[in-house]
N, C-alpha and C positions, 0 to 999 in steps of 0.2 A: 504494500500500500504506500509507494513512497507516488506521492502524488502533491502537483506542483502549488502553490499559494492560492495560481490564479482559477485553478481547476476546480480548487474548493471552494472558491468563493463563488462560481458559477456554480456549483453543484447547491451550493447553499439559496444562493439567486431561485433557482427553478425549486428548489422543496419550498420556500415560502410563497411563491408564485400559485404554487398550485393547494397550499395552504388554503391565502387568498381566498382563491377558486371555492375553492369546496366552503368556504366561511360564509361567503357570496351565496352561492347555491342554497345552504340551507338556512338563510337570512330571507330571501324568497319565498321556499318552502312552506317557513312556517309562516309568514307574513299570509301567501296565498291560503293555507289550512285556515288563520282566524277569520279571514274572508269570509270564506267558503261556510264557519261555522256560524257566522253570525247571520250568514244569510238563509241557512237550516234556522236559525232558529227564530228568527223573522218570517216563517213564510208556514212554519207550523200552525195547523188551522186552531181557533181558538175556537172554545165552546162557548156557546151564545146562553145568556143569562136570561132567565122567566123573566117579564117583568111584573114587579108585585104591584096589582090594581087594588084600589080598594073595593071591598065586597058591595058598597052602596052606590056604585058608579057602574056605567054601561061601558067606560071605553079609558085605555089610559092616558093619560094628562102627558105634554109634554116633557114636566118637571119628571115623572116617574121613569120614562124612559130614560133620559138623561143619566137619571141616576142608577140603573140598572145596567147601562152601559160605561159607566165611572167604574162599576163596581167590576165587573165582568175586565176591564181593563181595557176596553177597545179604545175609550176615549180620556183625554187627561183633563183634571180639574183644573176651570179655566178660573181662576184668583183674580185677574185684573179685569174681568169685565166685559171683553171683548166679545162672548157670546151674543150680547145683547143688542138686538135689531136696530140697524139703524133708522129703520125709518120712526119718524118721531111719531107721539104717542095720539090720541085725538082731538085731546085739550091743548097739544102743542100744536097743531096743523090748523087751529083755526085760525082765519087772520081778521082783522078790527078792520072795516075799509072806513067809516068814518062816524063819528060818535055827531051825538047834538048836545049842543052846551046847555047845563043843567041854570034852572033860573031860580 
């Protein structure tokens, strides 16, 4: 094994090169596998939740669904508001076109 400075150090050069390589490869690997798993688990059908009506009503309330689907996990609880209809309410949509001055 009498082998020269520079031979080594090339020898040295290509085993970390291919170190590298293979580091690379399964830095991919597992990158593409939690992909792959988060997208299994994303796409797993979820079970849909009764919604509980009350016994004294014919049909359920917006509010009930809502919240049967909160629970069920299909939808997330919205905290700041934004659920709520834009269009303004009935007593907001009237408009004044002109009053008579009171005597």
């Amino acid at each position: 094994l009498d082998q020269s400075i520079a031979t080594q150090r090339q020898l040295f050069r290509k085993v970390k090169k291919g170190f590298q390589e293979q580091s690379f490869q399964l830095a991919t690997a597992q990158h593409e596998i939690q992909l792959l798993q988060a997208q299994v688990n994303n796409s797993t059908k979820r079970k849909n939740k009764a919604v509980k009506v009350d016994p004294n009503t014919k049909f359920a309330t917006i509010s009930n669904i809502r919240q049967s689907q909160i629970e069920a996990g299909e939808v997330e609880v919205d905290t700041d508001g934004s659920s709520v209809s834009d269009y303004p309410s009935e007593a907001e949509s009237c408009i004044v076109v002109a009053t008579m001055p009171s005597r």
